[in-house]
C-alpha positions as protocol buffer text, in pm:
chain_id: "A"
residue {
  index: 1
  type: UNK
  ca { x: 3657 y: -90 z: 2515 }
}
residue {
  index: 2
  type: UNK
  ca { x: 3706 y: -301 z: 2185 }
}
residue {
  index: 3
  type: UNK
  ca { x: 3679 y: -225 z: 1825 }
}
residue {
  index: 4
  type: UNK
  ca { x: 3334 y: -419 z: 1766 }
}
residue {
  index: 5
  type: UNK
  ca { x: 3233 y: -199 z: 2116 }
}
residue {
  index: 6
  type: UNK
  ca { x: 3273 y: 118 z: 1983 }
}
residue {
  index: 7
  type: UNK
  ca { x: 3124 y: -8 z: 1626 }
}
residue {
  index: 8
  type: UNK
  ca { x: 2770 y: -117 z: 1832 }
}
residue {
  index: 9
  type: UNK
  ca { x: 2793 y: 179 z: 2002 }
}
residue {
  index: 10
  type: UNK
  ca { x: 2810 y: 417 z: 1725 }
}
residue {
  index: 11
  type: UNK
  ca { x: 2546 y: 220 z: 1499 }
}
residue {
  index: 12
  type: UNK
  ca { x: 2235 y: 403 z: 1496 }
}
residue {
  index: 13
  type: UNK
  ca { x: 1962 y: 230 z: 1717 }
}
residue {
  index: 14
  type: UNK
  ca { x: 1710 y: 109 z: 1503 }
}
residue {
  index: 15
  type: UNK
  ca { x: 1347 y: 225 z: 1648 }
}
residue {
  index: 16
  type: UNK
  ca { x: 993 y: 70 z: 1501 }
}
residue {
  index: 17
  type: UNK
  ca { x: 834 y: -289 z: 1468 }
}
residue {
  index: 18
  type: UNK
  ca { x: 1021 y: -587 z: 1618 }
}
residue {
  index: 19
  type: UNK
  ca { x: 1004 y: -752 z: 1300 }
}
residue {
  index: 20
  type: UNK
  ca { x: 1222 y: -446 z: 1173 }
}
residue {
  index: 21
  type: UNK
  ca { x: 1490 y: -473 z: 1472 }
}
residue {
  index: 22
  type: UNK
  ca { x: 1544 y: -842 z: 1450 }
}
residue {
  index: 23
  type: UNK
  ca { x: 1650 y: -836 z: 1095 }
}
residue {
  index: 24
  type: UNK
  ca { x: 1840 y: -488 z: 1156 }
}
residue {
  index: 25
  type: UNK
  ca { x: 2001 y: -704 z: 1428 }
}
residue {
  index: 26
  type: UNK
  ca { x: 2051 y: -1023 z: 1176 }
}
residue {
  index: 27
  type: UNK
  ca { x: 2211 y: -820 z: 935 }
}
residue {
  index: 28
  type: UNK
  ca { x: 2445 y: -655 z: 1140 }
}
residue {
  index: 29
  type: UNK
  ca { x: 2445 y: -329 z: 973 }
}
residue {
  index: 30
  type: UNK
  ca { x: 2398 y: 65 z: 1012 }
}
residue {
  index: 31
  type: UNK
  ca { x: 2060 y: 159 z: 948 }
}
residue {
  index: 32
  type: UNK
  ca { x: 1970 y: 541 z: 973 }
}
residue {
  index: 33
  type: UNK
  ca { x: 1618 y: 616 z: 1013 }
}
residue {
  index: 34
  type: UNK
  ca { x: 1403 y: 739 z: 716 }
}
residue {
  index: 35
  type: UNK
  ca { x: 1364 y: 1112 z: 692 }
}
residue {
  index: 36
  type: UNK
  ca { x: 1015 y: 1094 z: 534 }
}
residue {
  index: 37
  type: UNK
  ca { x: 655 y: 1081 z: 662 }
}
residue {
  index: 38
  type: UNK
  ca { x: 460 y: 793 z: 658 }
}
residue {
  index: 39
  type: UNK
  ca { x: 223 y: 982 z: 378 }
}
residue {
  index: 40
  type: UNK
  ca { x: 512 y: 1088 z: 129 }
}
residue {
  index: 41
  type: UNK
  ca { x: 646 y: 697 z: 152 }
}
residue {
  index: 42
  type: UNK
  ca { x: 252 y: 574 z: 49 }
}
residue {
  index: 43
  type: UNK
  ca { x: 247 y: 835 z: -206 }
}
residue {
  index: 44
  type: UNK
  ca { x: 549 y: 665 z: -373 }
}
residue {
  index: 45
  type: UNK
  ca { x: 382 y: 353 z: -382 }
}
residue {
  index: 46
  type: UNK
  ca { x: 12 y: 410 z: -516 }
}
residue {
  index: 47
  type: UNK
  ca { x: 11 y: 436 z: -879 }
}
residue {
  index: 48
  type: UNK
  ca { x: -253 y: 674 z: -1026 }
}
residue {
  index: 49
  type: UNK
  ca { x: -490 y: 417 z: -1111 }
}
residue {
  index: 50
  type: UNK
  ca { x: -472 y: 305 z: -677 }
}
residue {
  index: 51
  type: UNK
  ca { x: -504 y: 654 z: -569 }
}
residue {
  index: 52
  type: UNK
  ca { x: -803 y: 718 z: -829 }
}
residue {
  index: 53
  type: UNK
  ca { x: -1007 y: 401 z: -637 }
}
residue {
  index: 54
  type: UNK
  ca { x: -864 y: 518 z: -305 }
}
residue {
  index: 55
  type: UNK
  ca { x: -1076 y: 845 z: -379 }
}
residue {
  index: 56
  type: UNK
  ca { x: -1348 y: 625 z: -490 }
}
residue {
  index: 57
  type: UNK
  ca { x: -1365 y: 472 z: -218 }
}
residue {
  index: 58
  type: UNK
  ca { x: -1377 y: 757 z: 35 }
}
residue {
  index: 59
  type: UNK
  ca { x: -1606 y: 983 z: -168 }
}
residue {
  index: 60
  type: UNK
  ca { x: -1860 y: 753 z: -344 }
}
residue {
  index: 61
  type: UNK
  ca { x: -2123 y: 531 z: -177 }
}
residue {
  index: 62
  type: UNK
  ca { x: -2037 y: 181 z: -50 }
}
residue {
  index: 63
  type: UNK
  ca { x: -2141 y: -120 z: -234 }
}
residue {
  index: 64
  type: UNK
  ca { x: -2387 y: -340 z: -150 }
}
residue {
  index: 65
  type: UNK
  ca { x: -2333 y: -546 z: 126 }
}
residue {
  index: 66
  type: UNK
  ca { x: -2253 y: -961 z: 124 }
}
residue {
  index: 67
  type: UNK
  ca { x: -2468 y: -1215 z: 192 }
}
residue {
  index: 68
  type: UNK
  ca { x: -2447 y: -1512 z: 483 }
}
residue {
  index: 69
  type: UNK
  ca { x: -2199 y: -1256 z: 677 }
}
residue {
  index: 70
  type: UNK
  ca { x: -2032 y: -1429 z: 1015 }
}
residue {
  index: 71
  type: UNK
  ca { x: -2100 y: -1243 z: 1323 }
}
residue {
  index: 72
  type: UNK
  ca { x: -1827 y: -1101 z: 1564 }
}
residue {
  index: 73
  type: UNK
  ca { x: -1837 y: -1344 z: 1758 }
}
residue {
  index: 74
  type: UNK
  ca { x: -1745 y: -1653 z: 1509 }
}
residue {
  index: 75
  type: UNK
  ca { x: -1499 y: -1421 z: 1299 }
}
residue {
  index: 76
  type: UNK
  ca { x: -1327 y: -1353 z: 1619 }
}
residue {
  index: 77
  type: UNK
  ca { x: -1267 y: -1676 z: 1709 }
}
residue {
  index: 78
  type: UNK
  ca { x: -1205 y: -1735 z: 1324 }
}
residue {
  index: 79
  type: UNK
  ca { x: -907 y: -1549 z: 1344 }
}
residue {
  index: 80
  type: UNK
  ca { x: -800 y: -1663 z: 1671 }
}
residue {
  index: 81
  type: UNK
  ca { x: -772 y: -2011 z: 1561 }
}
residue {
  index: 82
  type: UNK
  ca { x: -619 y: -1895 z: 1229 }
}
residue {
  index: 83
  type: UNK
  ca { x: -325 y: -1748 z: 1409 }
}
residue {
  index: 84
  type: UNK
  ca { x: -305 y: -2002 z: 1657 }
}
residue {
  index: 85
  type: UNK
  ca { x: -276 y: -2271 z: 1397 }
}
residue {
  index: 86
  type: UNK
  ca { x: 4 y: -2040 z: 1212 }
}
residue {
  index: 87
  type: UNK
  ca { x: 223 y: -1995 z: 1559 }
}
residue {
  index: 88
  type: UNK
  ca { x: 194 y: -2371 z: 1564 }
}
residue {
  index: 89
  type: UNK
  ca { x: 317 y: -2417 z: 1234 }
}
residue {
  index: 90
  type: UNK
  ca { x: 635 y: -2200 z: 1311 }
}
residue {
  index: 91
  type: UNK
  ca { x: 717 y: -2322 z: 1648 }
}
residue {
  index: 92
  type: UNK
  ca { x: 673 y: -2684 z: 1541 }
}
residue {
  index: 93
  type: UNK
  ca { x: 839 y: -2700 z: 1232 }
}
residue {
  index: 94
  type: UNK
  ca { x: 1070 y: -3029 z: 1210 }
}
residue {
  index: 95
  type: UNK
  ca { x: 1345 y: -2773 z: 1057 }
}
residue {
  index: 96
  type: UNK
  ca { x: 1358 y: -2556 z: 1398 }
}
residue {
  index: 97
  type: UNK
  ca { x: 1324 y: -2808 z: 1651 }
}
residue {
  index: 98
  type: UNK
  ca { x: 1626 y: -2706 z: 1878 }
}
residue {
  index: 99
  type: UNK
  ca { x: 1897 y: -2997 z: 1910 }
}
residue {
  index: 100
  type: UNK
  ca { x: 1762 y: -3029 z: 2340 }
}
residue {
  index: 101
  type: UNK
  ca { x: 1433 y: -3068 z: 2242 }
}
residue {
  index: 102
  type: UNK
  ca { x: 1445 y: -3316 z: 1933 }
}
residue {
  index: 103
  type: UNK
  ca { x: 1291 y: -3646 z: 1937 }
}
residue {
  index: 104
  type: UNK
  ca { x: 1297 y: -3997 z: 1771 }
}
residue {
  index: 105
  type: UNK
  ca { x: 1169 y: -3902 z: 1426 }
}
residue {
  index: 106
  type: UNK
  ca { x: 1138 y: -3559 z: 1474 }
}
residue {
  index: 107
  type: UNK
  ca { x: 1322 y: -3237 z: 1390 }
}
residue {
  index: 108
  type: UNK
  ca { x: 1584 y: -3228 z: 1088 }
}
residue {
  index: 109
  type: UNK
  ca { x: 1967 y: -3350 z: 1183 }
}
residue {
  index: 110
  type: UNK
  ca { x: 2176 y: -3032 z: 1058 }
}
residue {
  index: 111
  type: UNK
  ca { x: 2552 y: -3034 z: 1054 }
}
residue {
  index: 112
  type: UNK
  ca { x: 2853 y: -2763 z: 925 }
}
residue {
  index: 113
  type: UNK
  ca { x: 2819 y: -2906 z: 544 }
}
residue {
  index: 114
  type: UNK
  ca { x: 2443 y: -2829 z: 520 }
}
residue {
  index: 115
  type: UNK
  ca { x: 2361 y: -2561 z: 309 }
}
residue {
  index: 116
  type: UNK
  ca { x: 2059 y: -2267 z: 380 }
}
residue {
  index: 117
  type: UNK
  ca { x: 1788 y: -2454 z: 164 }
}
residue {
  index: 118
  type: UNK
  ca { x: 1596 y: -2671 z: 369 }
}
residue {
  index: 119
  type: UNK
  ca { x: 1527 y: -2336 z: 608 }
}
residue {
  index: 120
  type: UNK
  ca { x: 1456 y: -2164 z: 282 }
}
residue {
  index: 121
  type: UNK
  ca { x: 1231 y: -2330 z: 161 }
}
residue {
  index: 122
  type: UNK
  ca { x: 1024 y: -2367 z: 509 }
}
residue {
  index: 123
  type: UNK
  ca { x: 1036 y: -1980 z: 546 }
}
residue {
  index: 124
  type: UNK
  ca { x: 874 y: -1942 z: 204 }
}
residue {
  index: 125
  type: UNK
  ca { x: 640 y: -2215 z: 269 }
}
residue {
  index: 126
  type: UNK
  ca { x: 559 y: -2051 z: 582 }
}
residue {
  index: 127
  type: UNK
  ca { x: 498 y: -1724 z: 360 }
}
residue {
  index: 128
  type: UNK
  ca { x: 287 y: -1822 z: 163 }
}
residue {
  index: 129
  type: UNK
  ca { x: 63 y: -1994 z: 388 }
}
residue {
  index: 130
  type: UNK
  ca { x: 46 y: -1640 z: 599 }
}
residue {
  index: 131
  type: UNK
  ca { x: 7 y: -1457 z: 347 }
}
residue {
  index: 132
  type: UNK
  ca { x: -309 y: -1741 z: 255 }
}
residue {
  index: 133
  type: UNK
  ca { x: -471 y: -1708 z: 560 }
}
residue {
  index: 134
  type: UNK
  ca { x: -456 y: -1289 z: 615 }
}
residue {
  index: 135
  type: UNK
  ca { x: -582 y: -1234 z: 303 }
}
residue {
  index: 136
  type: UNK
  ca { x: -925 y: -1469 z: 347 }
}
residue {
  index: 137
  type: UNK
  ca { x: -935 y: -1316 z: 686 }
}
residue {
  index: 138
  type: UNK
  ca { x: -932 y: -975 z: 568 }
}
residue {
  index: 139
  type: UNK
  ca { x: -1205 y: -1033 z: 307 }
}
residue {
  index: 140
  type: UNK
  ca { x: -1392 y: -1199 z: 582 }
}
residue {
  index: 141
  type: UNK
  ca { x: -1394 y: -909 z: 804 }
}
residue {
  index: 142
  type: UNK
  ca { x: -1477 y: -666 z: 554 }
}
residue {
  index: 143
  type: UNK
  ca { x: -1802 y: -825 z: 455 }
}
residue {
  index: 144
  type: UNK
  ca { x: -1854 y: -785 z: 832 }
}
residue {
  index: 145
  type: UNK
  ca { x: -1777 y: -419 z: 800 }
}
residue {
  index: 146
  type: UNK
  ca { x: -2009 y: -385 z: 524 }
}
residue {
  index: 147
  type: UNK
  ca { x: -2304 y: -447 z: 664 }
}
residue {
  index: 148
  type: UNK
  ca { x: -2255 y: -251 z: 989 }
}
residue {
  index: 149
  type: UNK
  ca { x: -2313 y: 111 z: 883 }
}
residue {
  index: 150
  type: UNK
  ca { x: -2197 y: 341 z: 577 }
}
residue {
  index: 151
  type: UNK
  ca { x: -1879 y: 472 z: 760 }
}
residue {
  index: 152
  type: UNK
  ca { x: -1726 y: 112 z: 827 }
}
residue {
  index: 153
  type: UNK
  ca { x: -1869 y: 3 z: 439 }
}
residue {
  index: 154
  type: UNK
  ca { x: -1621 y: 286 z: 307 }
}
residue {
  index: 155
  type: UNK
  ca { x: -1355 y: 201 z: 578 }
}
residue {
  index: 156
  type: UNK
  ca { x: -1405 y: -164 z: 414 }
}
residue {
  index: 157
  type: UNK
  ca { x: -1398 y: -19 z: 99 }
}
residue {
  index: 158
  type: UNK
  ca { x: -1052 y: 155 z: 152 }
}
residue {
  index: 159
  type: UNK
  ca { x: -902 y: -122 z: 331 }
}
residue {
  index: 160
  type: UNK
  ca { x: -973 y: -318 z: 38 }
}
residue {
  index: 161
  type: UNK
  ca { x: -779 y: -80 z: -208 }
}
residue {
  index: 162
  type: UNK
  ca { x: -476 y: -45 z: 30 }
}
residue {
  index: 163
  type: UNK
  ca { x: -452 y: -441 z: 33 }
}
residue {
  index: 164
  type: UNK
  ca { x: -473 y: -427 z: -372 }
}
residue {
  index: 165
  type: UNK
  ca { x: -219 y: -135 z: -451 }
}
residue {
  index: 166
  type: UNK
  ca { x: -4 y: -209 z: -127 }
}
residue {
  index: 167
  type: UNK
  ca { x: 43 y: -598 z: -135 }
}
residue {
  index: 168
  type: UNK
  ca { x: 284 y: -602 z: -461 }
}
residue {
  index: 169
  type: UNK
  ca { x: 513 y: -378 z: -234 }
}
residue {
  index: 170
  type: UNK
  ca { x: 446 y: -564 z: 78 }
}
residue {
  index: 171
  type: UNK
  ca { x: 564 y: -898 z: -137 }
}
residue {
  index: 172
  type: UNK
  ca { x: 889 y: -744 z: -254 }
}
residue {
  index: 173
  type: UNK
  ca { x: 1024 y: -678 z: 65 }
}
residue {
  index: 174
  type: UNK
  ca { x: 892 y: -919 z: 244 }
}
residue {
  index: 175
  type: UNK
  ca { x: 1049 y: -1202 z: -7 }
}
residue {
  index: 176
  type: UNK
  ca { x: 1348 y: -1055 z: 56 }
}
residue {
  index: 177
  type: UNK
  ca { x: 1370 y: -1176 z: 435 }
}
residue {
  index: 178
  type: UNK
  ca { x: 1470 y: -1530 z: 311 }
}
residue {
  index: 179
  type: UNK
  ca { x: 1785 y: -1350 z: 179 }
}
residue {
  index: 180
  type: UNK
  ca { x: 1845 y: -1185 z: 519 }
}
residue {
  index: 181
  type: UNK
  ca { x: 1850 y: -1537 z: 700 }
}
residue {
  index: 182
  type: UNK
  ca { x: 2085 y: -1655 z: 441 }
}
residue {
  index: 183
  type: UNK
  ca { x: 2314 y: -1397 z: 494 }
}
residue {
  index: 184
  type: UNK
  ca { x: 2286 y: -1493 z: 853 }
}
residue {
  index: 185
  type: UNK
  ca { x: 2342 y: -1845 z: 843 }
}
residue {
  index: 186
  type: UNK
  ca { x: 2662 y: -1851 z: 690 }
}
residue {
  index: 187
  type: UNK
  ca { x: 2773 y: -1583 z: 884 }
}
residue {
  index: 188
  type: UNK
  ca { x: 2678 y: -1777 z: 1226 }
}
residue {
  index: 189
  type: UNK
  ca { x: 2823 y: -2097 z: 1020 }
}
residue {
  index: 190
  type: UNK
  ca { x: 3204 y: -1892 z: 933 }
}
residue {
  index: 191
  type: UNK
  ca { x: 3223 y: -1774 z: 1336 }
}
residue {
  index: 192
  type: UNK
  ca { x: 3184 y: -2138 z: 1481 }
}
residue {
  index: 193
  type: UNK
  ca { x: 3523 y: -2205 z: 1614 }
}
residue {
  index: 194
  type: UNK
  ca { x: 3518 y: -2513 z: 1820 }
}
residue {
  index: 195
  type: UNK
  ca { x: 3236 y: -2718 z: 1600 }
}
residue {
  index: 196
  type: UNK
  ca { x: 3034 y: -2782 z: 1836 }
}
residue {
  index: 197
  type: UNK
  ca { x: 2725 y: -2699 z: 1588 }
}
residue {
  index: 198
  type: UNK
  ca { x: 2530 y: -2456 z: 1861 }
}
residue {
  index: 199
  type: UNK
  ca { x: 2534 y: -2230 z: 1623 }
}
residue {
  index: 200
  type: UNK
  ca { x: 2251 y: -2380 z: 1459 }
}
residue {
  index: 201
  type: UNK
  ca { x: 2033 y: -2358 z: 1727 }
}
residue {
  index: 202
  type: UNK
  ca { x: 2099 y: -1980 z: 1738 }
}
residue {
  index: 203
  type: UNK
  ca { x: 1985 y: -1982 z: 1415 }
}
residue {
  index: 204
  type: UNK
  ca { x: 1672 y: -2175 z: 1476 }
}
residue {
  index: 205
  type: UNK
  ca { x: 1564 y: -1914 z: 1749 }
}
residue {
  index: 206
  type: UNK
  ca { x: 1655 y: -1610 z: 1533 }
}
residue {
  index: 207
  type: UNK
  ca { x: 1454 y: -1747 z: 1217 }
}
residue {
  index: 208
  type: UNK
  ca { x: 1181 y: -1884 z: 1456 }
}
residue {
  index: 209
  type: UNK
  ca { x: 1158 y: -1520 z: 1634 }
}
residue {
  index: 210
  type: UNK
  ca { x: 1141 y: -1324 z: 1272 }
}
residue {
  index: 211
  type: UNK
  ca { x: 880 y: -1565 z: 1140 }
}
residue {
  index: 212
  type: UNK
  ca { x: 703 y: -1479 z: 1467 }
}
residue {
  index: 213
  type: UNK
  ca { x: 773 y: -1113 z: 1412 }
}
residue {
  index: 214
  type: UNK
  ca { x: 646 y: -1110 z: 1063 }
}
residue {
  index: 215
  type: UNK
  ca { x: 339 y: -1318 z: 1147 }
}
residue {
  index: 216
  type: UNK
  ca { x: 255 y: -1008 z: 1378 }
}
residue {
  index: 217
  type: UNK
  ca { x: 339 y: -745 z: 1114 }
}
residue {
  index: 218
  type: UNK
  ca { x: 6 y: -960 z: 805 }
}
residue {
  index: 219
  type: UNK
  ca { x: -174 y: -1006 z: 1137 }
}
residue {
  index: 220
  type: UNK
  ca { x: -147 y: -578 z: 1175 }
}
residue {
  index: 221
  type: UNK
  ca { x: -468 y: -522 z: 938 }
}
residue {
  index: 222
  type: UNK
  ca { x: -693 y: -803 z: 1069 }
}
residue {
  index: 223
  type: UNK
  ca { x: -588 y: -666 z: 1402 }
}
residue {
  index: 224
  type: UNK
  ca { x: -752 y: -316 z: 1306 }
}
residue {
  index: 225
  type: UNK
  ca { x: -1072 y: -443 z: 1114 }
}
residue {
  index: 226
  type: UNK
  ca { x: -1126 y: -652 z: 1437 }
}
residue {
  index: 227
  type: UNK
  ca { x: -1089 y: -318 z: 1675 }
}
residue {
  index: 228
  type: UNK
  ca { x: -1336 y: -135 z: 1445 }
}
residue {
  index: 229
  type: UNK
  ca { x: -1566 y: -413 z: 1440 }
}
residue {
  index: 230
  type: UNK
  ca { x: -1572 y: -403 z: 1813 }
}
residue {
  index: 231
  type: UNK
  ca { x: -1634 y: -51 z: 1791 }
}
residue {
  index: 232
  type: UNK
  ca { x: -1885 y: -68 z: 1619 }
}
C-alpha cells in the first residue's frame, strides 16, 4: 500500500450535497464533518433584525396577494426552460469544450502557459447569471404561493426572509468556488509530466461537473416552492 493510499484512506469521507464532495475532492484536503445542527449554524447567520421578520412572518397575517399571477402550469414550465437554458450555457461554453469534441471556430485553444482567467471569468459569469435567474424564479413562485391559501402566503412570506438574510452568506461562499478551481488548475497543470495537455480536459470536466453541482444546490429552493405548489 503507498503513502498517498494510506493518506485517502485515513481522510475523513466527506458525506452531504455533491456540490460539497466535488470541491472536497478538488481540494484534496481533510474535511471533518461539522459537529453542529443545522438550527445552531442558521442561528449564527440571522442577525436580529432577520430573525425579528422571520417571526413576522410566521406569526402575523400574510400580505396581500399579487396581481396577473402565472398558473402552475406556465411557472412550471417557466422554470424548466430556465434551467434548461442554464445547463446549456455550462455544457456549451467555448471555454469547456473538451479537446475531442472541438470544432472549426469553436471551443478556446488552451496550452501549459495559459493562466486560470479565461475559466475565471466564465465561472463568475456563469454565477451571476444563476444567481439572475433563481432569484426571478423564486419571486415568481411566491406570488403563486400567495394567492393559494394563508398557510403557503406565510410559507411565501418566510421563504422570502430566508432568501434576504441568507443570500449575503450564500454569496460569500459561493464566490469562493472560483478560488477552489484555481487551486485546482495549477495543481493539475504542476503534475503533467509528459505535456501532453490532457490535463486540461480533466479540468474542463471537473469545473463543468461543479458548475453543474452548484446549479442544483440555487435550483434547491425553486425545487421546494414548486413541490408545495403541487401540493397545494
Amino acid at each position: 500500500m503507498t503513502s498517498r493510499t494510506v493518506q485517502s484512506s485515513q481522510r475523513t469521507m466527506v458525506r452531504g450535497p455533491t456540490f460539497i464532495r466535488l470541491l472536497a475532492r478538488l481540494t484534496d484536503v481533510e474535511t471533518p464533518p461539522s459537529s453542529q445542527s443545522l438550527s445552531d449554524r442558521l442561528s449564527q447567520w440571522l442577525e436580529w433584525t432577520h430573525a425579528i421578520a422571520l417571526s413576522t412572518a410566521l406569526d402575523g397575517a400574510p400580505s396581500a396577494p399579487a396581481e396577473n399571477v402565472p398558473v402552475l402550469g406556465g411557472a412550471q414550465e417557466e422554470c424548466t426552460r430556465a434551467r434548461a437554458s442554464l445547463v446549456n450555457a455550462i455544457t456549451g461554453a467555448r471555454e469547456l469544450v473538451l479537446s475531442g469534441d472541438r470544432e472549426v471556430g469553436r471551443g478556446v485553444g488552451v496550452d501549459e502557459t495559459t493562466d486560470y482567467t479565461l475559466f475565471r471569468q466564465r465561472y463568475l459569469a456563469l454565477q451571476r447569471s444563476m444567481q439572475a435567474t433563481t432569484g426571478k424564479l423564486r419571486g415568481r413562485l411566491r406570488d403563486m404561493l400567495a394567492v393559494e391559501s394563508p398557510a403557503l402566503a406565510r410559507l411565501a412570506e418566510v421563504d422570502a426572509v430566508m432568501e434576504l438574510a441568507l443570500s449575503p452568506r450564500e454569496q460569500t461562499l459561493l464566490g469562493a468556488v472560483p478560488a477552489v478551481l484555481g487551486g485546482h488548475f495549477d495543481r493539475l497543470r504542476h503534475r503533467e509530466q509528459a505535456g501532453s495537455g490532457a490535463w486540461m480536459d480533466v479540468f474542463r470536466k471537473d469545473m463543468r461537473s461543479v458548475l453543474l453541482a452548484e446549479l442544483d444546490v440555487r435550483f434547491q429552493p425553486v425545487d421546494g416552492l414548486l413541490a408545495a405548489l403541487r401540493a397545494s
